[in-house]
C-alpha positions in Angstrom: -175.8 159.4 1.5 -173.9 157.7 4.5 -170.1 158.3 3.2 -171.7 161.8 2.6 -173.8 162.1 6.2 -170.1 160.6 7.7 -168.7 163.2 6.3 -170.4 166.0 8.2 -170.2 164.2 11.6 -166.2 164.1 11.3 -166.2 167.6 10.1 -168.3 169.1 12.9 -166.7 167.0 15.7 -163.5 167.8 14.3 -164.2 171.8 14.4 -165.7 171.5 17.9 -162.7 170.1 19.3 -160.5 172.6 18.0 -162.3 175.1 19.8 -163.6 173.4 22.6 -161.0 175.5 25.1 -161.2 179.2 23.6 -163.7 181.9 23.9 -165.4 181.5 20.3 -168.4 180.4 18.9 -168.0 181.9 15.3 -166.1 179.1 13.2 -166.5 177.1 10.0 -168.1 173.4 10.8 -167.8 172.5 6.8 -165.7 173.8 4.3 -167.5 172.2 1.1 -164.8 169.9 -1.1 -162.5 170.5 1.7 -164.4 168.4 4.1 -165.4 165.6 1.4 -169.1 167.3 1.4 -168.8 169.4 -2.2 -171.2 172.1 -2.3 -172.0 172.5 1.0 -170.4 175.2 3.6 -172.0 175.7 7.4 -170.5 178.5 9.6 -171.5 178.6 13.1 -172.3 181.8 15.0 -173.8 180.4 18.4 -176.4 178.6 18.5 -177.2 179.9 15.0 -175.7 177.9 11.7 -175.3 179.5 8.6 -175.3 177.6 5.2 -174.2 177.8 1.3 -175.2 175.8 -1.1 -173.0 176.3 -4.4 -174.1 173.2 -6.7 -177.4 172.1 -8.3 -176.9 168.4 -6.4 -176.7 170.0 -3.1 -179.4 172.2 -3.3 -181.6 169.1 -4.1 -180.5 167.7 -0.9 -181.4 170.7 1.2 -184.3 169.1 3.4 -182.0 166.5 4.2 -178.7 168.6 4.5 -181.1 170.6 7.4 -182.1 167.6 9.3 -178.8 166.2 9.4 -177.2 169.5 10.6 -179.8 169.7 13.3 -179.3 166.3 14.6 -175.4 166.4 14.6 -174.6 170.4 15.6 -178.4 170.8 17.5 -178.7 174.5 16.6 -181.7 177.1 17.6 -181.9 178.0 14.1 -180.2 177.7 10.3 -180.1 180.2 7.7 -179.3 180.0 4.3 -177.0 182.6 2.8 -176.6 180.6 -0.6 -176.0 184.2 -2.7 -172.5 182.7 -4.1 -171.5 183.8 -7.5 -171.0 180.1 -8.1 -174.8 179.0 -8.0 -174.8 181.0 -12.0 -173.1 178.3 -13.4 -175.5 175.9 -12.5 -178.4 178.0 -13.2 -179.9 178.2 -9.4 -181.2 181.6 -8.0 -179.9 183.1 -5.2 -181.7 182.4 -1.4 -181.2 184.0 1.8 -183.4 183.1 4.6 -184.2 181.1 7.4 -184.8 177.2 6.8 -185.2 176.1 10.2 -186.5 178.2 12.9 -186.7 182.1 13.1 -184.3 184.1 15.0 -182.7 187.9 15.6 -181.1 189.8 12.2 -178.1 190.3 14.1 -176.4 187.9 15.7 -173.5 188.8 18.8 -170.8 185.7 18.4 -167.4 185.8 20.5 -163.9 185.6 18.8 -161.4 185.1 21.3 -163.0 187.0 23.6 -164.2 189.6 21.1 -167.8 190.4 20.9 -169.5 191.1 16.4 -172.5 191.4 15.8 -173.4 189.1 13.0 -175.6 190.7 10.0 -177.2 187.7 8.5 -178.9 189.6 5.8 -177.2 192.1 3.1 -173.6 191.1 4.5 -170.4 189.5 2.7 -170.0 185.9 2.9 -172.0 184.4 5.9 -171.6 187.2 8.1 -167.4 187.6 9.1 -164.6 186.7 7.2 -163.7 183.8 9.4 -160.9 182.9 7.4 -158.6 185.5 8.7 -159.4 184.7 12.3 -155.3 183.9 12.7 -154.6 186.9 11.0 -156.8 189.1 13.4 -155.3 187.5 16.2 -151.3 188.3 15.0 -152.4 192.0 14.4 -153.6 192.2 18.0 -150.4 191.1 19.0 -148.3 193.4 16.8 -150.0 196.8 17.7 -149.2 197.7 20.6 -148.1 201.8 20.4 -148.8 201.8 16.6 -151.1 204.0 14.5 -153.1 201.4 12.2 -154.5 201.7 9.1 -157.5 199.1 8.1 -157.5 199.2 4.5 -161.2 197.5 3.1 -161.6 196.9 6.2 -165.4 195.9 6.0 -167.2 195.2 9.7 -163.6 196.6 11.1 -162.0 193.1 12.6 -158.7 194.5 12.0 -158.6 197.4 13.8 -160.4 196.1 16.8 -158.1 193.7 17.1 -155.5 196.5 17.1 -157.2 198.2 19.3 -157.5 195.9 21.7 -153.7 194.8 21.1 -152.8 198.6 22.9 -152.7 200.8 19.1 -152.8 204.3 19.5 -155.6 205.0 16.7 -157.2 203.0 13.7 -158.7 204.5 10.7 -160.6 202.0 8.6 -161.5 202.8 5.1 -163.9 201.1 3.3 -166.7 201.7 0.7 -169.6 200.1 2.3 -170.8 203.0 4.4 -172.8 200.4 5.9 -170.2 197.9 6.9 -168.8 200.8 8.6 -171.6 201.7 11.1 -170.9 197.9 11.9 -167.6 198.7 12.5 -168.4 201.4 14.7 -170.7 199.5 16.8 -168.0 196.6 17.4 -165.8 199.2 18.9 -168.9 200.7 21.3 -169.6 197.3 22.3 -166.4 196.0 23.1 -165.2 199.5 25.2 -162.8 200.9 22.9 -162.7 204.8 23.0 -164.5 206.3 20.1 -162.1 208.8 19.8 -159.2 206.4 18.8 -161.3 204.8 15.9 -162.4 206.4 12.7 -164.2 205.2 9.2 -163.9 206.6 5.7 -166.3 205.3 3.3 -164.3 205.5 0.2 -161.8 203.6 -2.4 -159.0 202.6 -0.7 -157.3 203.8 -4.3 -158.8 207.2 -3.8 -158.4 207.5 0.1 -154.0 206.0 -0.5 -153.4 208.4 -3.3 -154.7 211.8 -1.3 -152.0 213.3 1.3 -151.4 214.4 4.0 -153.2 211.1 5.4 -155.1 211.6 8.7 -152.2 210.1 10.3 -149.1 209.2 10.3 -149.5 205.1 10.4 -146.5 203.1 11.0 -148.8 199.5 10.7 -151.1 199.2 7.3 -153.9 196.2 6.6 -154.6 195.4 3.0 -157.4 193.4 2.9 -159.1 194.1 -0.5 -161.5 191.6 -2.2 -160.8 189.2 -5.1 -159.0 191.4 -8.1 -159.2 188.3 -10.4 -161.9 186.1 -10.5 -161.2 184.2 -14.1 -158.2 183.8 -15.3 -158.5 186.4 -17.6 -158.1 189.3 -14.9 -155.2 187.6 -14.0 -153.2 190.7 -15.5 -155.7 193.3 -14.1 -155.2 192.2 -11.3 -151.6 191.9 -10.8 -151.7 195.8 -11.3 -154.7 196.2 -8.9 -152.5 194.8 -6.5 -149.2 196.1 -7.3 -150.4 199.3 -7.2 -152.2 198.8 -3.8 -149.3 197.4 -2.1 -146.7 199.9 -3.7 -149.2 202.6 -2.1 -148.7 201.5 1.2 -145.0 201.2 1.6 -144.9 204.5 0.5 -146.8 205.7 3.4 -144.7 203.5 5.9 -142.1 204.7 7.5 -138.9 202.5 8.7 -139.7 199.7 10.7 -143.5 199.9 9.7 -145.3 196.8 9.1 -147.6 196.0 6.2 -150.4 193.0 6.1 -151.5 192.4 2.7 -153.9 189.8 1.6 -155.1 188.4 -1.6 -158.4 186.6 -1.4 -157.7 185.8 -5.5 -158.2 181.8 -6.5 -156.3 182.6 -9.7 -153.6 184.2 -7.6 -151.1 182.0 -5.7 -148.8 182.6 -3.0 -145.7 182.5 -4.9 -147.0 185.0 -7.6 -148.8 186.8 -5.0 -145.0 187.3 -3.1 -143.7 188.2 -6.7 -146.2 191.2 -6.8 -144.9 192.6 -2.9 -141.9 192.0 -4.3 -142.5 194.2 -7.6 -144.4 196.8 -5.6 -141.4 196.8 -3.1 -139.2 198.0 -6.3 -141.5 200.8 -7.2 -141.7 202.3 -3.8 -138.3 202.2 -3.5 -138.4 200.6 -0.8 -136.5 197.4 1.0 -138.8 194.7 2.7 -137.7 191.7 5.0 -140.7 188.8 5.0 -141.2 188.8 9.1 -144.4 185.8 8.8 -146.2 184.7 5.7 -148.8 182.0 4.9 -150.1 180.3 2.1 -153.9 180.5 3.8 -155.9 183.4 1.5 -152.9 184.1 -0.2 -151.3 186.5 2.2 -148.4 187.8 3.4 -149.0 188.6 7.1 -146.3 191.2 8.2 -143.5 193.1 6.2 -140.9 195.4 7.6 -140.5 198.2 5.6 -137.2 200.0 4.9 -136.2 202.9 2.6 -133.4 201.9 0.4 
């Protein structure tokens, strides 16, 4: 229990310093076997934490995982969002609710300076796919006097960070209708003109293969969730994918950029660039990798040329 308790002290100091000098307060303090604490991850959104517990030894350990976390990280609150997939193998029910203290629903959290509101209940993951901060950051910086299309776009990240990076318009398409009202209030809050942000609640199959498009984007987001989560939909998915990413070059023009992301364990970064590279061939299409990174298997920004 110390090496384990020492474990969470150098993980949350470690986090806090990164971001001691920016304008956020939504971050991951522990990130389970990646921190030396298996089974446990804690996302901060303010002065609210946010836990998972994904193994039957952890969950054991849950009054003493809370007491810990609220004498290291001194929180207001802590909820626990332990609805992982992962909890079925070791036969433990799902549980979402609060474990220390009450607070709000919603929760408003800063990313660099950009205000979410924070659904703790009925949302994916704990909240906001804090993973892809870096990756909301680069499109900010890349969209200036582009037309953006936010492909499973969820609670809309992407294209507020477009937005706010000078695009001309985002369309986000998604098929939680729900995730989309989000969307739409993280525009209203943050001042971005209504008028340059639209949702369709739909599959991003469906809405890709129906033309004309809405507009004419020159900068697409793929963003989908996890195609293969065994090893056997390792093949499935490679199609999924494929066919996803062949989509979207088509609808580029030259010079457009495309983000694509796989969030797929059983899909690396090398057979992940093997698939762009596959699509690439069936669009007809020439691409030149501008930035890529092995984080959540994804290949931040293509430039797309016709051959």
């Amino acid at each position: 229990m110390i090496a384990l308790k020492k474990a969470i002290v150098s993980s949350v100091k470690m986090r806090e310093e990164f971001f001691r000098n920016e304008d956020t307060n939504a971050f991951r303090l522990i990130n389970a076997e990646g921190d030396s604490v298996p089974g446990l991850i804690c996302d901060r959104y303010g002065d609210t934490l946010v836990i998972q517990l994904t193994t039957l030894g952890m969950d054991k350990l849950k009054p003493w995982v809370i007491e810990v976390l609220n004498e290291v990280c001194k929180p207001k609150n802590i909820f626990e969002k332990s609805t992982s997939p992962a909890r079925k193998k070791e036969n433990l029910e799902p549980h979402e609710g609060w474990v220390m203290g009450t607070g709000p629903e919603v929760v408003e959290v800063r990313e660099r300076g950009l205000k979410y509101l924070i659904a703790l209940t009925g949302s994916q993951k704990t909240g906001l796919f804090i993973d892809q901060r870096e990756m909301r950051s680069m499109v900010r910086s890349l969209s200036l006097g582009r037309t953006v299309l936010d492909c499973c776009s969820y609670v809309g990240g992407f294209s507020l960070n477009a937005l706010m990076g000078g695009a001309l318009h985002a369309d986000a398409v998604d098929y939680d209708a729900a995730a989309l009202e989000q969307a739409k209030k993280h525009m209203q809050i943050n001042g971005i003109d209504a008028s340059k942000f639209s949702a369709y609640a739909e599959d991003v199959f469906n809405f890709m293969r129906r033309k004309p498009y809405p507009h004419n984007y020159d900068f697409i987001i793929l963003d989908p969730p996890a195609f293969a989560k065994r090893s056997s939909d390792i093949e499935p998915a490679k199609k999924a994918y494929t066919d996803l990413n062949r989509l979207a070059m088509q609808a580029l023009p030259p010079g457009g950029l495309l983000l694509t992301c796989s969030c797929s364990y059983q899909v690396d970064a090398a057979l992940f660039q093997t698939i762009i590279f596959h699509a690439a061939r069936q669009a007809n299409r020439s691409v030149k990798f501008c930035r890529s990174t092995g984080m959540h298997s994804t290949i931040p920004s293509i430039s797309i040329t016709p051959k």
